[in-house]
DSSP file (Angstrom, degrees, kcal/mol; ACC not computed):
  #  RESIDUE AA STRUCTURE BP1 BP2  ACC     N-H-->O    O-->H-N    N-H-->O    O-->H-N    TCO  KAPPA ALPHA  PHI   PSI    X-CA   Y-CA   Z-CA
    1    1 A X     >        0   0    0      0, 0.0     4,-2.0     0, 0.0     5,-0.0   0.000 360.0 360.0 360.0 -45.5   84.8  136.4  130.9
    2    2 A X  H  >  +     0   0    0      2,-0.2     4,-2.0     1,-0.2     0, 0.0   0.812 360.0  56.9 -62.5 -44.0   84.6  133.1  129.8
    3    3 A X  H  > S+     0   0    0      2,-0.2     4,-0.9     3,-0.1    -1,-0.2   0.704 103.5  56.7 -83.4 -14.0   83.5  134.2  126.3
    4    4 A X  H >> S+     0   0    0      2,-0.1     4,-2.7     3,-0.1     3,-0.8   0.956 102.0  51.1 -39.5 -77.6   86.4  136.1  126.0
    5    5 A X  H 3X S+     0   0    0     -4,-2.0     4,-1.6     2,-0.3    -2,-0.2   0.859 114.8  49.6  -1.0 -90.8   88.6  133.1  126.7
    6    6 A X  H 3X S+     0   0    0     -4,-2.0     4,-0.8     1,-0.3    -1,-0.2   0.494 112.9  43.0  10.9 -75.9   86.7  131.4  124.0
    7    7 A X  H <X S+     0   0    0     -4,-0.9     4,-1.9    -3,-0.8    -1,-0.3   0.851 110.4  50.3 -76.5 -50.2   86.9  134.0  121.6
    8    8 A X  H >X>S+     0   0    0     -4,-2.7     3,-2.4     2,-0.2     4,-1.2   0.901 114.8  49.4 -55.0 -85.6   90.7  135.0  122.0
    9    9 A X  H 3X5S+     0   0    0     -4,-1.6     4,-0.9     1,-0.3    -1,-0.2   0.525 104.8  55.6 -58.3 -17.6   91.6  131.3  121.6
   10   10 A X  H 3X5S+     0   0    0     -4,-0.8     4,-1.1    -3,-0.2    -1,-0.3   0.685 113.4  45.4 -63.9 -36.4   89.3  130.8  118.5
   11   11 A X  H <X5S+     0   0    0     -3,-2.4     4,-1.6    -4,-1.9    -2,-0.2   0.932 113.2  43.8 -77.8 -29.5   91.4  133.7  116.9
   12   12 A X  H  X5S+     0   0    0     -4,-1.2     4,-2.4    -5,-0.2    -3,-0.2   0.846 112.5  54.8 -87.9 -23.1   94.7  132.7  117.8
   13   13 A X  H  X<S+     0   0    0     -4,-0.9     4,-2.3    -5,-0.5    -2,-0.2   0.873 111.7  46.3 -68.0 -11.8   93.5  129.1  116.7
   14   14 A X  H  X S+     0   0    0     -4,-1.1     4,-1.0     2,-0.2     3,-0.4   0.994 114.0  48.7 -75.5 -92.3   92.5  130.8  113.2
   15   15 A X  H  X S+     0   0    0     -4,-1.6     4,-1.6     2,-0.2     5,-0.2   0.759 109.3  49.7  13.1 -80.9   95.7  132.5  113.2
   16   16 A X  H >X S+     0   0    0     -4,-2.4     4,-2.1    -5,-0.2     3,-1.0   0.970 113.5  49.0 -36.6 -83.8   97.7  129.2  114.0
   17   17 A X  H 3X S+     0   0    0     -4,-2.3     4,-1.5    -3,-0.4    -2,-0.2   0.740 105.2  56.0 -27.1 -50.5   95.8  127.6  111.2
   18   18 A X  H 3X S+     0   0    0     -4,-1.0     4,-1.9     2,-0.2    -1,-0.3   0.872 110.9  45.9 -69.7 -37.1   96.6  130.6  108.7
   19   19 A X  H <X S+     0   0    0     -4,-1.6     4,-1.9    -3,-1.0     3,-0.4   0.993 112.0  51.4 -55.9 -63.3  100.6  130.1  109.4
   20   20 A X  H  < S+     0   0    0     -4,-2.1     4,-0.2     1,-0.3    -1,-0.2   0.599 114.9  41.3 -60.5 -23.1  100.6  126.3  109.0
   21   21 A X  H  < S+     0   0    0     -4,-1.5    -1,-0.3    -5,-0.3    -2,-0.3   0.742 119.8  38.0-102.3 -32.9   99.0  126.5  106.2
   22   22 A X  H  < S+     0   0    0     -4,-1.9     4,-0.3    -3,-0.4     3,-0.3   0.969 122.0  50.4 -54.8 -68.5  100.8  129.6  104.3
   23   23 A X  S  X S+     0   0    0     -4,-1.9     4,-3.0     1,-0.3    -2,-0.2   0.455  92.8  76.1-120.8 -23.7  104.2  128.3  105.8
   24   24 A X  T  4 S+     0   0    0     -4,-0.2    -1,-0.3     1,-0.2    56,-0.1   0.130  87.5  52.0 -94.8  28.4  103.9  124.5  104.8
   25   25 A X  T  > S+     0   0    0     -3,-0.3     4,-1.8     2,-0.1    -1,-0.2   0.394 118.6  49.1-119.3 -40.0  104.8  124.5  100.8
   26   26 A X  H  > S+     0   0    0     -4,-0.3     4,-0.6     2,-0.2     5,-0.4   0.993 111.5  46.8 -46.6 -70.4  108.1  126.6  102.4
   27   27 A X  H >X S+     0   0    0     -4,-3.0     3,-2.5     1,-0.2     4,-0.9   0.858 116.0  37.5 -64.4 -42.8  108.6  124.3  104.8
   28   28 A X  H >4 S+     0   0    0      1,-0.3     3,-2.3     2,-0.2    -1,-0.2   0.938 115.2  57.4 -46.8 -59.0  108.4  120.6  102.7
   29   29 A X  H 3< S+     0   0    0     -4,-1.8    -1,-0.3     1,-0.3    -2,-0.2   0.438 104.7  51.4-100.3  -7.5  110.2  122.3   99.9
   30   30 A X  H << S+     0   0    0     -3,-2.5    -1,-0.3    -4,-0.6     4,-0.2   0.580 121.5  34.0 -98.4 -16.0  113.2  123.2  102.6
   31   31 A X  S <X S+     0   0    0     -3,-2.3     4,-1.4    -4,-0.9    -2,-0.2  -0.088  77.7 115.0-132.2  42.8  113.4  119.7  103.6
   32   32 A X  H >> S+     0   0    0      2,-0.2     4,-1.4     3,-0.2     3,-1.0   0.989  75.6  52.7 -84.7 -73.0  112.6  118.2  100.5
   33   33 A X  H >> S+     0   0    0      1,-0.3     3,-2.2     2,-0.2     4,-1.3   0.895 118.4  41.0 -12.0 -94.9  116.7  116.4  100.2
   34   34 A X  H 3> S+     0   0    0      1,-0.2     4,-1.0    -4,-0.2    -1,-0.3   0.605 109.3  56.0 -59.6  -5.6  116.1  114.9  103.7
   35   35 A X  H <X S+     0   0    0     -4,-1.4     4,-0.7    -3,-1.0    -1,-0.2   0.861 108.0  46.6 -20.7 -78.5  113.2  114.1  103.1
   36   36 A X  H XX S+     0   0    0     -3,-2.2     4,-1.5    -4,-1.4     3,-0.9   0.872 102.5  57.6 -43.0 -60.1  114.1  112.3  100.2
   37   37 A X  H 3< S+     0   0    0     -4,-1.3    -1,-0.2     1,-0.3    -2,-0.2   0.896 103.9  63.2 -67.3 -23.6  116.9  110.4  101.6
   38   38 A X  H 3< S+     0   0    0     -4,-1.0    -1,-0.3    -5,-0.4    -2,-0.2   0.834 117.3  21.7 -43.8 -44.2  114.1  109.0  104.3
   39   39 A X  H << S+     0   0    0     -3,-0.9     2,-0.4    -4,-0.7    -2,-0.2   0.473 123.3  32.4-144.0 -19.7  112.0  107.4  101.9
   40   40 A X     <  -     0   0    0     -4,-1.5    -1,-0.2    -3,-0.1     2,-0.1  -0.978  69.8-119.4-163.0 127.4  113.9  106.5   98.5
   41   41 A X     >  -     0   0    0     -2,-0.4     4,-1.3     1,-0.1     5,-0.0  -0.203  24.5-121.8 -57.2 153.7  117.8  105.4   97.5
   42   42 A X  T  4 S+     0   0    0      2,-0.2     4,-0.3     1,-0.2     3,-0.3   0.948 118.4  44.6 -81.8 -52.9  120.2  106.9   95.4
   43   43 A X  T  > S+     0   0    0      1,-0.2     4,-3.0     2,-0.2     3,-0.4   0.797 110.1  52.7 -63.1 -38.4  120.0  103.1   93.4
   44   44 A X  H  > S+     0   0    0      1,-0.2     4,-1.4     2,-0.2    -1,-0.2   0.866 110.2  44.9 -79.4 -31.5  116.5  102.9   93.5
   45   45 A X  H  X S+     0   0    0     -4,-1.3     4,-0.8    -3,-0.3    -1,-0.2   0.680 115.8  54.1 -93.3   2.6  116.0  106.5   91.7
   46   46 A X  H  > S+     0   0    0     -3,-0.4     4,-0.5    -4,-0.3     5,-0.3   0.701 108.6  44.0 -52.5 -58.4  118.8  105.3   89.2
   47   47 A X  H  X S+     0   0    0     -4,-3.0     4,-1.0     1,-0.2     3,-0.3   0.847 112.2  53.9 -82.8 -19.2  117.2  102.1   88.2
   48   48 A X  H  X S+     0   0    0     -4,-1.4     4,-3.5    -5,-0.2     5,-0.4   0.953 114.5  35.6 -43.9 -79.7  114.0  103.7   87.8
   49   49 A X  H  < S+     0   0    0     -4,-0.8     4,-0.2     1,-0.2    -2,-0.1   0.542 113.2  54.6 -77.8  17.6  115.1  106.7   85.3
   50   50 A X  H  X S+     0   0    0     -4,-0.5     4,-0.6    -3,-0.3    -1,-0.2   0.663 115.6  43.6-107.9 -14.5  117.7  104.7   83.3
   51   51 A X  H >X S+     0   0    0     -4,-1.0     4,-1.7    -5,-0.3     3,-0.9   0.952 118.6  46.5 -56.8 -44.9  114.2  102.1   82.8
   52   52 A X  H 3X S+     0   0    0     -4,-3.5     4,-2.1     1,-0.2    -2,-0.2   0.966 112.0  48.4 -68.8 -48.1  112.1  105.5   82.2
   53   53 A X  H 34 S+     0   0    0     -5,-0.4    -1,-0.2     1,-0.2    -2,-0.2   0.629 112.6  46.8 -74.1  -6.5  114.9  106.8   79.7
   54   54 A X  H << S+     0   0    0     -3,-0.9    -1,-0.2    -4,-0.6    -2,-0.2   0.687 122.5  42.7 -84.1 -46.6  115.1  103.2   77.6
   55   55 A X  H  < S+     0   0    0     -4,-1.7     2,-0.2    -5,-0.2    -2,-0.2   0.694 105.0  67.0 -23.9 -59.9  111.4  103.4   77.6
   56   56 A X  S  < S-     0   0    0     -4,-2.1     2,-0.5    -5,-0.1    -4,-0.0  -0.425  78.9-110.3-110.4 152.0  110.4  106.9   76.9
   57   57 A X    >   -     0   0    0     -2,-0.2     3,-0.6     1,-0.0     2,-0.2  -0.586  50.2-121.8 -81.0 134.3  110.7  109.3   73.9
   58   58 A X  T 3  S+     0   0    0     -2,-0.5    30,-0.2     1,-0.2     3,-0.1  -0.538  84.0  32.2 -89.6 167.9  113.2  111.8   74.9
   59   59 A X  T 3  S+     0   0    0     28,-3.0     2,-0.4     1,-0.3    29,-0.2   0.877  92.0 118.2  63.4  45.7  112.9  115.5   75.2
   60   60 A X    <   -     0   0    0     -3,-0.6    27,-1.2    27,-0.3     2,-0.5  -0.985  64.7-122.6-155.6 141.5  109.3  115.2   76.2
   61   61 A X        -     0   0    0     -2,-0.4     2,-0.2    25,-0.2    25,-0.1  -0.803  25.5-164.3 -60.6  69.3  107.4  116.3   79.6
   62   62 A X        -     0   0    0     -2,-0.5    23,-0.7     2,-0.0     2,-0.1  -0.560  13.2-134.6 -72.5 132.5  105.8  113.5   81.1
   63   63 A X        -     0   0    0     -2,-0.2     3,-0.1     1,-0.1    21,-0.1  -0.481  22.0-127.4 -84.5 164.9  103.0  114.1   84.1
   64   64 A X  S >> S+     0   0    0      1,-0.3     4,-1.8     2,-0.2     3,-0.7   0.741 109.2  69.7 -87.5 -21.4  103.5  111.9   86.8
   65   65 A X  T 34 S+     0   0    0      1,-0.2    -1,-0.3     2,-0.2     6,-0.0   0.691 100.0  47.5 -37.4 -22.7   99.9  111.0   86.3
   66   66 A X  T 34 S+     0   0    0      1,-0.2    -1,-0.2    -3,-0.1    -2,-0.2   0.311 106.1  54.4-129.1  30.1  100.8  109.3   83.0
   67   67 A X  T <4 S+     0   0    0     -3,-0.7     3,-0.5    -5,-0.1    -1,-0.2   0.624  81.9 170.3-101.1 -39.6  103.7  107.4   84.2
   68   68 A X     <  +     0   0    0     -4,-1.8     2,-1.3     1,-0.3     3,-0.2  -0.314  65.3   7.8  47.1-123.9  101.5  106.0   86.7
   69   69 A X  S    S+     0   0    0      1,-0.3    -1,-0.3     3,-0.1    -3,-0.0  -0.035 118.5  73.8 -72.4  35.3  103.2  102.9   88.6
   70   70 A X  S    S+     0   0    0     -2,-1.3     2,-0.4    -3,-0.5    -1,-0.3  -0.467  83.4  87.3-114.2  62.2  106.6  103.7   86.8
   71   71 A X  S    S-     0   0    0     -3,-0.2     2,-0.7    -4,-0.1     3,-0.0  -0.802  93.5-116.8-133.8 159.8  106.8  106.7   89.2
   72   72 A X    >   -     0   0    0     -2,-0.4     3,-3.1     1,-0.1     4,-0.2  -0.766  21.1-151.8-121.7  99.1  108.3  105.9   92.3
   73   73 A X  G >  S+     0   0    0     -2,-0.7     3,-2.0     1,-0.2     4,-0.2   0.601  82.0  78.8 -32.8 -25.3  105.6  106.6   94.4
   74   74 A X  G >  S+     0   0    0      1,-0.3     3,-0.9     2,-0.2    -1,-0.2   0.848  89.5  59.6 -46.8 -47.9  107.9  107.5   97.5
   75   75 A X  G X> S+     0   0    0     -3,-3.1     3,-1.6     1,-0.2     4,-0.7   0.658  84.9  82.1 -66.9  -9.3  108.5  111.0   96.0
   76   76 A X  G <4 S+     0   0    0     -3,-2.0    -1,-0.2     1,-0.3    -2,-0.2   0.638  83.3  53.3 -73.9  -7.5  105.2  111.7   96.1
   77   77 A X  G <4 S+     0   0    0     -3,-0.9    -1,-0.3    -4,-0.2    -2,-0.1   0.064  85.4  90.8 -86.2  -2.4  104.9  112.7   99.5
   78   78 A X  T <4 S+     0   0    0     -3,-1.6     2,-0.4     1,-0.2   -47,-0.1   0.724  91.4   9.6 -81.8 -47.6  107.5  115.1   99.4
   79   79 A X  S  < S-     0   0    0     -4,-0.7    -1,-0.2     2,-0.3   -54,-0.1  -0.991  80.0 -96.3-153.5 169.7  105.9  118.1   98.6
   80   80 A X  S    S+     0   0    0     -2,-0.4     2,-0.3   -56,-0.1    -1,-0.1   0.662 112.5  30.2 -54.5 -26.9  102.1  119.7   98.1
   81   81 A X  S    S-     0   0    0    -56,-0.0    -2,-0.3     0, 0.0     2,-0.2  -0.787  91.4-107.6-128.5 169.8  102.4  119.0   94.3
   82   82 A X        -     0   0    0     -2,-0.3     2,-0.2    -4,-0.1    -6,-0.1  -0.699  52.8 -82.0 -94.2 165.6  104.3  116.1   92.1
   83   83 A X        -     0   0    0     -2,-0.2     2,-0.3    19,-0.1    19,-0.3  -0.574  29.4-106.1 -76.0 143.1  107.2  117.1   90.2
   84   84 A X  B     -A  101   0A   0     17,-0.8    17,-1.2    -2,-0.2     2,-0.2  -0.459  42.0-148.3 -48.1 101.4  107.9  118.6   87.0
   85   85 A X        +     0   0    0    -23,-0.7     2,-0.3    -2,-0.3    15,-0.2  -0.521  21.6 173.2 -67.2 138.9  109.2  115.7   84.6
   86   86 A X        -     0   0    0     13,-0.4    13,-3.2    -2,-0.2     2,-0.5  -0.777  14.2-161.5-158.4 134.2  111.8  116.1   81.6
   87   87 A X  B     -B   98   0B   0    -27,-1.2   -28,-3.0    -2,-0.3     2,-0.6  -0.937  23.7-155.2-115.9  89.7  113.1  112.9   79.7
   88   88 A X        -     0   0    0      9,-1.9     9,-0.2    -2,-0.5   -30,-0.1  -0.735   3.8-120.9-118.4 164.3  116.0  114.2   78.2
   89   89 A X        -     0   0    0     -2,-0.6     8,-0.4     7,-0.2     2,-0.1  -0.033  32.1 -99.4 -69.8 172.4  118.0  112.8   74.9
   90   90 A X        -     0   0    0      6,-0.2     2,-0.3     3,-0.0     5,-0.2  -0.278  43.2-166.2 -62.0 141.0  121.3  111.7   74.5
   91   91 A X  B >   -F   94   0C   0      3,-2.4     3,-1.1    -2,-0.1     5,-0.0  -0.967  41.2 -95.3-142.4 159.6  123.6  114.3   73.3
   92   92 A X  T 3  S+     0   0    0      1,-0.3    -1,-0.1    -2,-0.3    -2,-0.0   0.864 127.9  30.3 -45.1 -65.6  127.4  114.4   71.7
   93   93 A X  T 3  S+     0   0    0      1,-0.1    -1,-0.3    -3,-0.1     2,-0.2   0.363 121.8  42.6 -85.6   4.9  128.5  115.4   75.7
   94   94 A X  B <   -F   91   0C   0     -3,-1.1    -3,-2.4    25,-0.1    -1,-0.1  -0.968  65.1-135.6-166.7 134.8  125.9  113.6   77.9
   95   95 A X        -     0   0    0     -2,-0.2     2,-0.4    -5,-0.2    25,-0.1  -0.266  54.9 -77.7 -68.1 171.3  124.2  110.6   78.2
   96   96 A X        -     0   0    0     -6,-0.1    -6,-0.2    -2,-0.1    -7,-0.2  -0.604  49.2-171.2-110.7 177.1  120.8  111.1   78.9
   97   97 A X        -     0   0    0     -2,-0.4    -9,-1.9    -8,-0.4     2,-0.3  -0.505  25.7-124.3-111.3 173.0  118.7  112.0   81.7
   98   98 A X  E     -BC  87 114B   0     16,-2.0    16,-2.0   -11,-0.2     2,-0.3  -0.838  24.0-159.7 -86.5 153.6  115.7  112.6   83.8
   99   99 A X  E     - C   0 113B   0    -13,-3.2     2,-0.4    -2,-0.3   -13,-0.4  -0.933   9.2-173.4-113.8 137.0  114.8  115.7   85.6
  100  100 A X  E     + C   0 112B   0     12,-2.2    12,-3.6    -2,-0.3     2,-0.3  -0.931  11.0 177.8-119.8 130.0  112.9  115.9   88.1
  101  101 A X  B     +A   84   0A   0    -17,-1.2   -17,-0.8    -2,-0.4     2,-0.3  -0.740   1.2 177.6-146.2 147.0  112.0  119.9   89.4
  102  102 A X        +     0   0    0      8,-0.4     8,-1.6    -2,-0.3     2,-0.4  -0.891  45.9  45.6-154.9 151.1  109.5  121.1   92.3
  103  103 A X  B     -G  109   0D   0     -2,-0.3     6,-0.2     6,-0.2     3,-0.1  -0.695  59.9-160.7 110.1-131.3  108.8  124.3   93.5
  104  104 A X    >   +     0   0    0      4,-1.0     3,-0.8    -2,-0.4     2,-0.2   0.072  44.6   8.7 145.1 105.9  108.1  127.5   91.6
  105  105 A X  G >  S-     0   0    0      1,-0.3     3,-1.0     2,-0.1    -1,-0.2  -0.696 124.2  -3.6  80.7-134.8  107.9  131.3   91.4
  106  106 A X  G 3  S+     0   0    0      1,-0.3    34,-0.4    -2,-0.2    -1,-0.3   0.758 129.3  65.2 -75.9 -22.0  109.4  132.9   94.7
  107  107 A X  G <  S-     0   0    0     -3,-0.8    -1,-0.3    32,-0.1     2,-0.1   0.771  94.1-149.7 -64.0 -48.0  110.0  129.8   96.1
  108  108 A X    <   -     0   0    0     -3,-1.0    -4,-1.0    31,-0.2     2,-0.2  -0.078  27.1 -91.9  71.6-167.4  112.7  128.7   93.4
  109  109 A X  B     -G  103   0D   0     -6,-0.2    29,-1.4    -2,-0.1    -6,-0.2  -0.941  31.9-165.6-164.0 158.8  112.9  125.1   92.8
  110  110 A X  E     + D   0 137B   0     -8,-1.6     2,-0.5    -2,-0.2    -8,-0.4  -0.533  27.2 122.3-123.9 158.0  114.8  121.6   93.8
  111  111 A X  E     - D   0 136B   0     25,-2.5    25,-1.3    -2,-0.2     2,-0.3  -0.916  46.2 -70.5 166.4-153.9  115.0  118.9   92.6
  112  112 A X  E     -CD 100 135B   0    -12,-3.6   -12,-2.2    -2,-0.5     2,-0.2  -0.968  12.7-153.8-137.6 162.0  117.1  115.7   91.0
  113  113 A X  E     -CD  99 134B   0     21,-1.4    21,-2.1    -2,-0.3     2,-0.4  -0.828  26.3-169.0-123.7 139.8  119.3  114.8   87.6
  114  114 A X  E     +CD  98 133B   0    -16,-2.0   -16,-2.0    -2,-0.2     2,-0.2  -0.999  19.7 148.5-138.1 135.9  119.0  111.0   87.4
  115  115 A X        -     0   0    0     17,-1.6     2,-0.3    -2,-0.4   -18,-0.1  -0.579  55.8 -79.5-142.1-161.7  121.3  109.4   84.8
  116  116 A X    >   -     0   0    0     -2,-0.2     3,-4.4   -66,-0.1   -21,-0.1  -0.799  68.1 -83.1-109.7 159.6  123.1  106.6   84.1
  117  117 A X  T 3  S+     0   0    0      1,-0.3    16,-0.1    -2,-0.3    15,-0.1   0.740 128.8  52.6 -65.0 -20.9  126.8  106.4   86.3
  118  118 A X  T 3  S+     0   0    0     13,-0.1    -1,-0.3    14,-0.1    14,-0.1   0.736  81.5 106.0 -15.6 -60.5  128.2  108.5   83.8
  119  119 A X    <   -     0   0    0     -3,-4.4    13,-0.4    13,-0.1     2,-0.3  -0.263  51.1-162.3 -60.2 127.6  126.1  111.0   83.7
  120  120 A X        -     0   0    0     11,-0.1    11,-0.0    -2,-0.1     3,-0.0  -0.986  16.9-135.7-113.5 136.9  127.2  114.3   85.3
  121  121 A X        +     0   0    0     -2,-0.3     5,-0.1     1,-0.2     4,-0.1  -0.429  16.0 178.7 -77.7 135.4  125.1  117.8   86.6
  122  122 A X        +     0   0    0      2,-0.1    -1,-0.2    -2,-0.0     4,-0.1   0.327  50.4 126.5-109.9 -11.0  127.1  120.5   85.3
  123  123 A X  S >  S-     0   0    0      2,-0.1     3,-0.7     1,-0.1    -2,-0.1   0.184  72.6-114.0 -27.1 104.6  123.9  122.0   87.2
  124  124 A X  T 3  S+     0   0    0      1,-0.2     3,-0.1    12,-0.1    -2,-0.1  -0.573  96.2  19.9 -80.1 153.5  125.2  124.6   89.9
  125  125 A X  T 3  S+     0   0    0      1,-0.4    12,-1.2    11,-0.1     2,-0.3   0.755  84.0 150.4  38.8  60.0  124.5  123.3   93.7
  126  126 A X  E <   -E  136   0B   0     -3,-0.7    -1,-0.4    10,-0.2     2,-0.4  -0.829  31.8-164.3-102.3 152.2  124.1  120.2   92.6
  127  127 A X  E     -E  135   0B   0      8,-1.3     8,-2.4    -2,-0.3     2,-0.3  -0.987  20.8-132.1-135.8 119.9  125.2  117.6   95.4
  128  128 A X  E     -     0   0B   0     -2,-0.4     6,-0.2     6,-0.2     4,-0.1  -0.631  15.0-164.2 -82.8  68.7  125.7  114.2   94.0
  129  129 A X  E    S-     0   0B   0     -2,-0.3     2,-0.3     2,-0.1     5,-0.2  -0.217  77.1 -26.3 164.6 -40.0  124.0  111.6   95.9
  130  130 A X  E >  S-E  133   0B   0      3,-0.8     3,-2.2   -88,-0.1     2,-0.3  -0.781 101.8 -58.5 170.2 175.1  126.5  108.4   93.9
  131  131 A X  T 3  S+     0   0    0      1,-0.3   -12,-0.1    -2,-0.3   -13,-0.1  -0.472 131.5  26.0 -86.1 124.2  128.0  108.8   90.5
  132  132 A X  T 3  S+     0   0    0    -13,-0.4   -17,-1.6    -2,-0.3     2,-0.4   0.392 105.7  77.4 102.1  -8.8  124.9  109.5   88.2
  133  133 A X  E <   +DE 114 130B   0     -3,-2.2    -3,-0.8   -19,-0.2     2,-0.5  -0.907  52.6 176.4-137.2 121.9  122.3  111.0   90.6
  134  134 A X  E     -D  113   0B   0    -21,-2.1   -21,-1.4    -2,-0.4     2,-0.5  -0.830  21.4-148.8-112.8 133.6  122.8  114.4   91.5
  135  135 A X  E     -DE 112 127B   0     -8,-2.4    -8,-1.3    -2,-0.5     2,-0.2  -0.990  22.0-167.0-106.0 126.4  120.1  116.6   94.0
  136  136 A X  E     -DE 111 126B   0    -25,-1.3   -25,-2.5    -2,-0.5     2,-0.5  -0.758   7.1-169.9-136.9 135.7  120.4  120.2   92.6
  137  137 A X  E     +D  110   0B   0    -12,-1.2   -27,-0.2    -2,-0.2    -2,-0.0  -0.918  11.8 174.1-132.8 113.5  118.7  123.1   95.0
  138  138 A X        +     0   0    0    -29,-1.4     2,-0.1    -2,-0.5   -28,-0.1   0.087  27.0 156.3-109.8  30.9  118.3  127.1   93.4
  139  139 A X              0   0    0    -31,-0.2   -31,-0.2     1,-0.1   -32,-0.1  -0.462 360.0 360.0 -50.7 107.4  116.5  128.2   96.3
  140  140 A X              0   0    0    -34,-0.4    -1,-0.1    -2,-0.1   -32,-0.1   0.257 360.0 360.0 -36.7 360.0  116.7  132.2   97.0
């Protein structure tokens, strides 16, 4: 009787285990915005990508590995992976920007447009955050 017990609560802990672990790229990636506003400022991810975007060559994919302390570590906790970088140029209607993208494949992906106070997401669901940093969600 007792190794019964045992055994049933070692399966449902297996179980348990199986959920949390399946369930938990969903769940970060649903609460990835408030998340965000916990840990890092509208201003702080503003002075950061209009430094990255004086910096940087535009139109080019930077890992956050090779930014290295010009990341703002804060995001990094956010989700199971780092985010997908694009430095883009200046163009005739837009200054330019960062984007910054998580998620992937069924999931669909979140993420921020970081600009200068100009800048605007013509990005649909984009939520603007202050004039020039927009958090954008295309989540199914």
């Amino acid at each position: 009787m007792k190794s019964q017990s045992i055994a049933i609560l070692i399966v449902v802990g297996c179980i348990a285990a199986f959920f949390f672990y399946a369930c938990r790229p969903d769940w970060q990636f649903a609460r990835l915005e408030g998340n965000a506003r916990k840990v890092i400022t509208p201003t702080q991810l503003q002075t950061w990508a209009v430094k990255l975007l004086a910096s940087s060559p535009t139109n080019t994919t930077p890992k956050v590995s090779e930014l290295g302390t010009n990341f703002p570590s804060q995001l990094l906790g956010l989700y199971h992976r780092p985010p997908f970088i694009q430095i883009k140029e200046v163009d005739t209607n837009a200054p330019g920007s960062v984007l910054l993208a998580w998620g992937g494949g069924l999931i669909g992906h979140c993420g921020f447009e970081i600009g200068p106070t100009n800048f605007v997401s013509y990005r649909e669901h984009a939520r603007a955050w202050q004039p020039g940093v927009y958090f954008w969600n295309d989540r199914p």
